[in-house]
N, C-alpha and C positions, 0 to 999 in steps of 0.2 A: 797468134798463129796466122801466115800469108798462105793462100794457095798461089803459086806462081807456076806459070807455063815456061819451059823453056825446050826447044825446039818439038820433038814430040812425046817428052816424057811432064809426069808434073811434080814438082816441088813443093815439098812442105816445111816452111819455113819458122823457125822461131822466135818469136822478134822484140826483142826488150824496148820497148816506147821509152823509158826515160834515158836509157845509159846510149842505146842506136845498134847494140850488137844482136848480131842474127847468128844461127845456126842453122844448117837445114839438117832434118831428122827422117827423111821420108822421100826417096823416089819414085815414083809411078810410070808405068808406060802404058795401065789400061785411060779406056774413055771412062772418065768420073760422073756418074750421075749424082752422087749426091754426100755434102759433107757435112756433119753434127759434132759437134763441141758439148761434151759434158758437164751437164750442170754446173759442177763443181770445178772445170775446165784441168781435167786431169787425163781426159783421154779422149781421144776421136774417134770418129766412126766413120769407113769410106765405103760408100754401096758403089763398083765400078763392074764397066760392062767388060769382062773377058771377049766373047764373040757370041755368035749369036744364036749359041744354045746355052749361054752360063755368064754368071754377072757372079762376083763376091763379095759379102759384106764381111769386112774387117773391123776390127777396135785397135788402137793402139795407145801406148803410153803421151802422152803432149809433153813429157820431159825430155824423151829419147827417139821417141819412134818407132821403141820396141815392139810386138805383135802382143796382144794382148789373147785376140781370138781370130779367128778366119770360117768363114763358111762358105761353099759353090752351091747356088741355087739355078734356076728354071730362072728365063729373064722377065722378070714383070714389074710394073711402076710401085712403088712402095712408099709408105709415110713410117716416119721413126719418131717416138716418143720417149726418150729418155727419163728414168725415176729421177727426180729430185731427191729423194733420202737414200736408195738401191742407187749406186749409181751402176752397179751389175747386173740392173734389169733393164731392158727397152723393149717396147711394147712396136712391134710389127706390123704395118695392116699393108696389107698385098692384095692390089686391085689386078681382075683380069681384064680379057679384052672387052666383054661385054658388062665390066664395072660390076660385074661382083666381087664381095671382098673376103679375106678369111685374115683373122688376127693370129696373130703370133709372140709367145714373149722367149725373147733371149737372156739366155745366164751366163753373161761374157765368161765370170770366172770357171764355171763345166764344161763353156760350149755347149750349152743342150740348147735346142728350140721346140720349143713345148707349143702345139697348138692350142687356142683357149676358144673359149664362146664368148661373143660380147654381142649385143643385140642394135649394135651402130659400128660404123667407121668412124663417126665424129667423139674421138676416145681423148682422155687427157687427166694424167696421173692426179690421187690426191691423196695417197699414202705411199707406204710401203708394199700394198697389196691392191689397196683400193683406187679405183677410176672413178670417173663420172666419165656418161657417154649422153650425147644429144639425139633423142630420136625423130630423127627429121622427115617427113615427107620433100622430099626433092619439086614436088609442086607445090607446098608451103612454106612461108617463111617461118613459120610458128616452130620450134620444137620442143620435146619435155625432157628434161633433164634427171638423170638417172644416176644412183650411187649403186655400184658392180665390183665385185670379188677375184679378182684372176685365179683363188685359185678354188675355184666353182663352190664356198663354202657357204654364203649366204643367197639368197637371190636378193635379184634387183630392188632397190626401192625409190620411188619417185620422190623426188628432192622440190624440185620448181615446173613448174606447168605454160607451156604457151612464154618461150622463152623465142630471141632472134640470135643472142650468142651469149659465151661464156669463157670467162677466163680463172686458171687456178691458183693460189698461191700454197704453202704450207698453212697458212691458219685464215685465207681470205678468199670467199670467190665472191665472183662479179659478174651477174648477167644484166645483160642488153634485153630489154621487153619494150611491149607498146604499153602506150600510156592513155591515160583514161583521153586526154585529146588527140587525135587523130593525126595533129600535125606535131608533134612531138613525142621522144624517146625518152624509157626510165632506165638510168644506170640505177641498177642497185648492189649495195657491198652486202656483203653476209660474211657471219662467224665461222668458223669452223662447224660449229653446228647448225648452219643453214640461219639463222636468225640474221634481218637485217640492223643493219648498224649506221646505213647511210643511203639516202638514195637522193639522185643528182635527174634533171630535166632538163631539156635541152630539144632546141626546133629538131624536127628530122627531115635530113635530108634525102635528095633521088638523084637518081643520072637521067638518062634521056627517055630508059624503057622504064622507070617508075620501080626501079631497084633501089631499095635501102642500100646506102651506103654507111656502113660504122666507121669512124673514123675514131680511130683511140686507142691506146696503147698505156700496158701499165708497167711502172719498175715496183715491183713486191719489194724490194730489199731496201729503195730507198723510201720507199713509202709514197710513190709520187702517181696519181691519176693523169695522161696527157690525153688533150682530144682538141681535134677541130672543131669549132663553135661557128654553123652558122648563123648568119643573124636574123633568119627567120624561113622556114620551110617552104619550098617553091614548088610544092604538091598543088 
């Protein structure tokens, strides 16, 4: 999929890498704030600014461009988290001016939007139903990490404690924590059930104001951990 600009409308194109042929499936003449590719790359999601009382988030097909769903909201900055197994549900957090937040899940296929409770913004799928969210104090880097219901049927329950980050797969998460030495970080994997399976060490690094910086990225599908290694912590 190409986003391309052409004079003041914007293009959505479809682009076969091996064979060179494109289609475009998708005109726009609003300002796009923001674009998401589904999981499973079968539909898109466009949040664009109307004017400046109304912004719309759209779905659409990625074979055609057909509309899938449409909604006119109130204009506000917003984060999209798409299910991985639902690909009919994405999870909503809509920040105001003074950065509070309210979550929301969409059900492409009814068009409904259901507001939910979640006890963080730092939200990120690990079922069908289930999240994990990070509860962070914004003056700590520490936060606990939490398994949550959307649809309000269990409560919360604490997973890992005194965590820096986290990332999900269908059957692997991965949190970033400190390590018993001060100048180094513990990657550690875990099961689906929270059991670790593997945990990685490595210098930690800072920028200038004494910010951690994580540096790493992972492919779940190919099974591949990446990260920058530096060769020794300059704390």
């Amino acid at each position: 999929m190409i986003q391309a600009k052409k004079g003041k409308s914007t293009v959505f194109i479809k682009y076969n890498i091996f064979s060179g042929k494109e289609k475009s499936i998708l005109t726009m003449n609003s300002l796009i704030s923001d674009v998401q590719l589904s999981p499973d790359s079968t539909q898109f999601l466009v949040y664009a600014i109307q004017n400046d009382d109304k912004v719309n988030l759209s779905v659409y097909q990625s074979s055609d461009g057909s509309m899938v769903m449409s909604k006119d909201m109130e204009p506000m900055s917003a984060n999209f988290y798409w299910n991985p197994e639902s690909v009919n549900k994405i999870m909503m957090i809509i920040f105001d001016q003074n950065f509070a937040y309210s979550a929301h899940l969409i059900d492409t296929e009814t068009n409904e939007l259901k507001k939910i409770s979640t006890t963080s913004p730092f939200v990120s799928w690990y079922s069908d139903n289930l999240y994990v969210v990070n509860h962070k104090d914004l003056q700590n880097e520490l936060g606990n990490l939490y398994l949550e219901d959307s649809r309000d049927q269990e409560p919360e329950s604490l997973i890992v404690a005194n965590i820096l980050q986290f990332a999900v797969s269908h059957n692997v998460l991965l949190t970033t924590e400190r390590s018993a030495n001060s100048k180094e970080v513990t990657y550690d994997f875990r099961t689906i059930g929270f059991q670790t399976i593997y945990k990685y060490q490595m210098p930690r690094e800072y920028d200038e104001l004494g910010t951690f910086i994580p540096y790493f990225d992972v492919n779940f599908t190919d099974k591949i951990f990446l990260t920058f290694e530096p060769y020794e912590s300059k704390r």
